[in-house]
C-alpha positions as CSV (number, residue, x, y, z in Angstrom):
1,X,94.9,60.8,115.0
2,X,93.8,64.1,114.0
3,X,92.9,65.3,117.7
4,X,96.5,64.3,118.8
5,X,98.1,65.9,116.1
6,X,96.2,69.1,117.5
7,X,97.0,68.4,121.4
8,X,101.0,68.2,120.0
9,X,100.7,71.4,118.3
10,X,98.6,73.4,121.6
11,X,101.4,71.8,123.8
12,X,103.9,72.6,121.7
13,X,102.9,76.2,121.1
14,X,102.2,76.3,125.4
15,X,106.2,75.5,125.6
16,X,107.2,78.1,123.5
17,X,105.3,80.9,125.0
18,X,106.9,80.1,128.5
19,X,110.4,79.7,127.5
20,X,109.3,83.3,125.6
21,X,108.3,84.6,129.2
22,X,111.6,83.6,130.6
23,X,114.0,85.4,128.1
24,X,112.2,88.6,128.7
25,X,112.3,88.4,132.1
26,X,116.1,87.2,132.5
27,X,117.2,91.3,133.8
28,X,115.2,90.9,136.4
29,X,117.0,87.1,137.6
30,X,117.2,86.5,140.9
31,X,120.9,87.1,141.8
32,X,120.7,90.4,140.3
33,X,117.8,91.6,142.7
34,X,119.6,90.3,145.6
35,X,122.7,91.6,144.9
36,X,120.4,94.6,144.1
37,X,118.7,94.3,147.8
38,X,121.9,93.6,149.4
39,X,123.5,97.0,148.3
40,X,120.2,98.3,149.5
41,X,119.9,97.1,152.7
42,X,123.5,97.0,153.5
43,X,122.7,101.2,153.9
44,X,120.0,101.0,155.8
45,X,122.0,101.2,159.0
46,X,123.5,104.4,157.9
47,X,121.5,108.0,158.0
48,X,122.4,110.2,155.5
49,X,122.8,113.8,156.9
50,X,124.2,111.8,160.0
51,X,126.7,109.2,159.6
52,X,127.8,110.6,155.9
53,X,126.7,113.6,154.1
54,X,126.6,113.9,149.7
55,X,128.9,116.5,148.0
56,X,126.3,119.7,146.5
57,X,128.6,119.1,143.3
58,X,129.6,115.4,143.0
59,X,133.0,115.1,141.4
60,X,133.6,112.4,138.5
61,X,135.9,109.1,139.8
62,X,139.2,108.5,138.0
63,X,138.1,104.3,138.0
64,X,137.0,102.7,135.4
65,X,133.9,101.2,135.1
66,X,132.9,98.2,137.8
67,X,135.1,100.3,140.2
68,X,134.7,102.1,142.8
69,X,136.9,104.9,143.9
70,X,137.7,105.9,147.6
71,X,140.2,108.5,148.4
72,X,141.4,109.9,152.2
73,X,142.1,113.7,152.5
74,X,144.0,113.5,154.8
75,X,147.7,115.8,156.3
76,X,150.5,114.4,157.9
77,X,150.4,117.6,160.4
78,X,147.3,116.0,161.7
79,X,147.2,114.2,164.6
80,X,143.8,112.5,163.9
81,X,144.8,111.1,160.7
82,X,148.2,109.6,162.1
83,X,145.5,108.2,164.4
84,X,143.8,106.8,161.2
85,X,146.3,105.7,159.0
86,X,147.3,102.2,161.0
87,X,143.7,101.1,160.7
88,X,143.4,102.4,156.7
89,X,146.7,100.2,156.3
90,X,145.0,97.8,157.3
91,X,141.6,97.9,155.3
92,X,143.7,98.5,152.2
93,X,144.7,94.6,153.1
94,X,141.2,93.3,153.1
95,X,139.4,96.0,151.0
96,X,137.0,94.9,148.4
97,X,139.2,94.0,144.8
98,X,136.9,96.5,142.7
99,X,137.7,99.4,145.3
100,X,140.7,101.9,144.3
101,X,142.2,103.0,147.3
102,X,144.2,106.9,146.6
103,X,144.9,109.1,149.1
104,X,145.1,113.3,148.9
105,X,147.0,115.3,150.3
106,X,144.7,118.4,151.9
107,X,146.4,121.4,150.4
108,X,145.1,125.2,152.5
109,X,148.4,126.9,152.5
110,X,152.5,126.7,152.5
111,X,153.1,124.0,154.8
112,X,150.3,122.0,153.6
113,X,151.5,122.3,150.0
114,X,155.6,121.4,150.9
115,X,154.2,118.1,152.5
116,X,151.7,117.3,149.7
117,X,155.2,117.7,147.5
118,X,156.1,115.8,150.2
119,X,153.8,112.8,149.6
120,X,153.8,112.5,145.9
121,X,157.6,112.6,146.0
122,X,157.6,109.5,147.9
123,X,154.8,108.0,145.4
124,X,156.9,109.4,142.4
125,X,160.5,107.2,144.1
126,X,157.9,104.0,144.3
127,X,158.2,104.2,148.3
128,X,155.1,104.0,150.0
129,X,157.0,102.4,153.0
130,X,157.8,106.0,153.9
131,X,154.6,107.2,154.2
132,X,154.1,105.7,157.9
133,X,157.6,107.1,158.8
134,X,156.8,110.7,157.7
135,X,153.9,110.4,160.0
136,X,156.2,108.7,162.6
137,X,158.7,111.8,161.8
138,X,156.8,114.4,162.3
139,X,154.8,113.3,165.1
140,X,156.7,110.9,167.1
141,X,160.4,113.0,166.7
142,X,158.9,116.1,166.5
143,X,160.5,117.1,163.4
144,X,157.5,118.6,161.3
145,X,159.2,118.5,157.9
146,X,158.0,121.7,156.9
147,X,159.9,125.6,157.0
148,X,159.2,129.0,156.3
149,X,160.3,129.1,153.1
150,X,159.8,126.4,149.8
151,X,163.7,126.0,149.9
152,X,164.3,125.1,153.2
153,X,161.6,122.4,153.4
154,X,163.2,121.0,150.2
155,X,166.3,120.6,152.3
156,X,164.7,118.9,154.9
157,X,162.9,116.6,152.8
158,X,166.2,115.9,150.6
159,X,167.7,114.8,154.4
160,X,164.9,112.6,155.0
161,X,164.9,110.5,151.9
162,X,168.8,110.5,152.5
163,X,168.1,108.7,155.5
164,X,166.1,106.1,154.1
165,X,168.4,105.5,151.4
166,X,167.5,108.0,148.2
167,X,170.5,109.3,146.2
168,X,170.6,113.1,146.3
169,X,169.6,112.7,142.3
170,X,167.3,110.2,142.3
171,X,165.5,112.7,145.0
172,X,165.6,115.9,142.5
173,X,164.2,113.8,140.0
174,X,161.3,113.1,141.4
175,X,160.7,116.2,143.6
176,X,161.4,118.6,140.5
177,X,159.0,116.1,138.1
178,X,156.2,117.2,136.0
179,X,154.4,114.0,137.4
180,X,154.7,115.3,141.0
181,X,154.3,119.0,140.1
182,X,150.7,118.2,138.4
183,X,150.0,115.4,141.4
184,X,150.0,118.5,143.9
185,X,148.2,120.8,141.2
186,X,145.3,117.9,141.2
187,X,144.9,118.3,145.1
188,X,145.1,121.9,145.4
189,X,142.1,121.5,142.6
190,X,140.1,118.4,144.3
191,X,140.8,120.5,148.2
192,X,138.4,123.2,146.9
193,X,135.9,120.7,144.9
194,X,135.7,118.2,147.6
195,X,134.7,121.5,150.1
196,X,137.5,120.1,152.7
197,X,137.2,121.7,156.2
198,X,138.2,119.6,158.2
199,X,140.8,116.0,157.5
200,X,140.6,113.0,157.6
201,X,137.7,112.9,155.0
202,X,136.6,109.6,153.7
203,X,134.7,110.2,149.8
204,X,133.5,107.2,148.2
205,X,132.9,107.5,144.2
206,X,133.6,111.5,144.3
207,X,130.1,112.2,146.0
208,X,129.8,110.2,149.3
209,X,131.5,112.4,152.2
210,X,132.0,111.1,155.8
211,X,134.5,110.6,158.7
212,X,135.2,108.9,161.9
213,X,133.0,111.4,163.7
214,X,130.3,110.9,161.5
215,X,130.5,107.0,161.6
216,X,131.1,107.1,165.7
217,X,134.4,105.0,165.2
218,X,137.3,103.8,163.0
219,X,135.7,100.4,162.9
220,X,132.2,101.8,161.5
221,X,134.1,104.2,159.4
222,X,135.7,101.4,157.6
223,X,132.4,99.1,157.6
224,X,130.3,102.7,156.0
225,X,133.0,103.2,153.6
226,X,132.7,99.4,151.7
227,X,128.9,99.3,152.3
228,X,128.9,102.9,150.4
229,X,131.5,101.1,147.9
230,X,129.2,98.3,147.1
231,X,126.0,100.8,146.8
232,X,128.4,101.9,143.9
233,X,129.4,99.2,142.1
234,X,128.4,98.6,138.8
235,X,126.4,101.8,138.6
């Protein structure tokens, strides 16, 4: 009676111990190492110094938490990122949930800055549809959108969104907004912190920097740009 009273109590005490062992090692389950390995390995096609490259001074994302940010720098002058942007429209279809997509305008002199003013004018009227159509614009009609002087690249812009349907008003609102006017302060800023030299530039979470010449396509662009993503989330 006694001796199974003691057995109870050893196996009792045995029971405990493990389930102890268990709760401490819960951080280390099993779905969180493989998600863990997965982020890892899903680099390990990629060289760094070769197929992307890390900012010297990373910039802090404007995501929250759980997200990842990935911006292009991109211009609309530029023939390789019209190139780009049918094949970005289409990622942004399919992309991971947890990545935010925003694109910035490259800003290194005048007609830069009139068609970043340009861009967040068209963000500012809640018409991204235009942004293929400035690209078609400019590179398709030959009609660069852009002038020697501020004022007469406002008038040409105030005749394209005319064309697509913006009031006169509607357009001055937006173009002469503090929203738009601090939008283009904010890539003139992130031009010089992100060390552009060349567009379209691909940065994931402020720090990872690559391109289509660095991945060897569009297609491995894209497929670098969520496996960097996923190395990111949750960090």
């Amino acid at each position: 009676m006694n001796r199974a009273i003691v057995l109870a109590r050893i196996l009792a005490t045995a029971i405990l111990a493990t389930s102890t062992m268990n709760v401490a090692a819960e951080p280390a389950s099993p779905l969180r190492l493989a998600a863990a390995n997965t982020h890892a390995a899903s680099l390990d096609r990629w060289a760094a110094g070769t197929n992307y490259t890390l900012l010297a001074t990373p910039q802090p994302p404007a995501v929250k938490r759980g997200k990842v940010e990935v911006n292009e720098i991109f211009w609309y002058g530029c023939s390789h990122c019209y190139a780009l942007d049918p094949a970005l429209e289409s990622w942004k279809a399919s992309k991971p949930s947890y990545i935010e997509f925003v694109r910035i305008p490259v800003i290194w002199g005048p007609t830069h800055l009139q068609h970043a003013r340009l861009y967040y004018t068209l963000q500012a009227l809640g018409r991204p549809d235009l942004h293929p159509v400035v690209f078609d614009t400019i590179h398709q009609k030959g009609n660069m959108l852009a002038a020697q002087t501020d004022e007469d690249a406002r008038a040409l812009h105030l005749a394209f969104f005319r064309d697509h349907g913006v009031s006169e008003k509607k357009f001055n609102e937006a173009y002469d907004s503090e929203a738009v006017k601090q939008a283009v302060e904010r890539a003139h800023s992130l031009t010089g912190r992100f060390e552009v030299a060349s567009v379209p530039l691909m940065i994931v979470q402020g720090k990872y920097v690559t391109s289509v010449s660095l991945a060897g396509n569009q297609g491995r662009l894209l497929e670098l740009v969520n496996d960097l993503a996923a190395s990111e989330k949750g960090r």
